[in-house]
N, C-alpha and C positions, 0 to 999 in steps of 0.2 A: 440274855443267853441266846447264843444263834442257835438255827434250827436243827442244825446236827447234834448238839449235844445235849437240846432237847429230845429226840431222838433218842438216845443212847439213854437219857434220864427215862425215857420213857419204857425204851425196850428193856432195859433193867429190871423195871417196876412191875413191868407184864411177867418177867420171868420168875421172877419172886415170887408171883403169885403165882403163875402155873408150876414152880416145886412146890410150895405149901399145897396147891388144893389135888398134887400127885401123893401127895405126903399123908393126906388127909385120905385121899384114898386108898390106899394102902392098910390104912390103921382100918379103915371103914369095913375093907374086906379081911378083917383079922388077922393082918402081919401085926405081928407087935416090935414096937422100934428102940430100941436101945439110947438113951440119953446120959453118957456116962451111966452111975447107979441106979439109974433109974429107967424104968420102962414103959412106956406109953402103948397103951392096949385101948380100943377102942370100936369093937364091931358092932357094924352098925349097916347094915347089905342095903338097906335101901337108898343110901344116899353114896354110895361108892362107886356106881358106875353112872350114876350125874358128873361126881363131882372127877371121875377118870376124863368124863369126855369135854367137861368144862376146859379141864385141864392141858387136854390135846388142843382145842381149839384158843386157850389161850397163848400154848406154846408156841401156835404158827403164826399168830397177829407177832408176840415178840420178836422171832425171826426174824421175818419181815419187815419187822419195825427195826430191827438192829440191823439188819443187809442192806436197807433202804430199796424194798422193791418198789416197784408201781402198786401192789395189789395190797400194801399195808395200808395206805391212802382210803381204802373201805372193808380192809379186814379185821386192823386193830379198832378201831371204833366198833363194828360190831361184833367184834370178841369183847369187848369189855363191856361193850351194853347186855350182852349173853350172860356173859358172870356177873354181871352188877344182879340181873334178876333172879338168879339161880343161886346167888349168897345173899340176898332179899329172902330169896322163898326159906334158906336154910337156917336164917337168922331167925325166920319165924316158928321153925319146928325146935330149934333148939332153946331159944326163949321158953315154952312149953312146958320143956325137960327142965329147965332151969339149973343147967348145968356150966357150972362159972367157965370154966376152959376154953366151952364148944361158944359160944358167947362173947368170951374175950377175942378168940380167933375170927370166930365173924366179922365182926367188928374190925380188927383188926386188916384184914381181907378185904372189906368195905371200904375202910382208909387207902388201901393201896390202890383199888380201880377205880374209886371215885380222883383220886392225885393223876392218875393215866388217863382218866378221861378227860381232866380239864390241860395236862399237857395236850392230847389228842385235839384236842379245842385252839391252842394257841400254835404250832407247830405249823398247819395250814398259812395260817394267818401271814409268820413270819416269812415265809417262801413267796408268797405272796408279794410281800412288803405292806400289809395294809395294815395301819395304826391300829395301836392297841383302845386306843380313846378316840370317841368321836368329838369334834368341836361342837360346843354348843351354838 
């Protein structure tokens, strides 16, 4: 895959995740969100203005990453090493609670910036031109 639609795989990924962890903040500061029949409530104030600013700063690595500026080249990698730690740290309080959802979305969440960071990893490379395998 060329490096552009890496890119676009990528900034995709990024934005996914900063709507869920907008999403997650939201619920966090006691909007409750409608899902069809169903309504998800979730207050929870200490981890809603992390997971607001996580979310600002993941939003502008994906921007960046989908306009192809120069400043995504060391934004999106350290927006997404930002949230890797800060859905690490949340993974660990909600493990805790043992609350299957909060858990499953971590997780979840985890999957998608650990996938953007190893695009983030190969994206360089192809611009580059430099092999993906070294010769033995």
């Amino acid at each position: 895959m060329e490096s552009t639609k890496l890119s676009i795989v990528t900034g995709a990924l990024l934005s996914l995740a900063a709507v869920t962890l907008a999403a997650a903040s939201l619920l966090h500061f006691g909007v409750a969100i409608r899902l069809g029949t169903a309504t998800i409530s979730d207050p929870f104030a200490d981890a809603a203005i992390p997971e607001a600013v996580i979310a600002a700063v993941v939003a502008a690595a994906a921007a960046t990453t989908l306009v192809r500026l120069a400043v995504a080249r060391w934004l999106a990698p350290a927006a997404t090493l930002f949230a890797l730690a800060g859905t690490l740290y949340g993974l660990t309080v909600t493990l805790r609670g043992r609350q299957t959802g909060d858990i499953v979305y971590h997780l979840a969440l985890l999957t998608m910036l650990v996938a953007s960071a190893l695009l983030l990893l190969v994206v360089p490379r192809l611009r580059r031109g430099t092999p993906r395998t070294h010769p033995a």
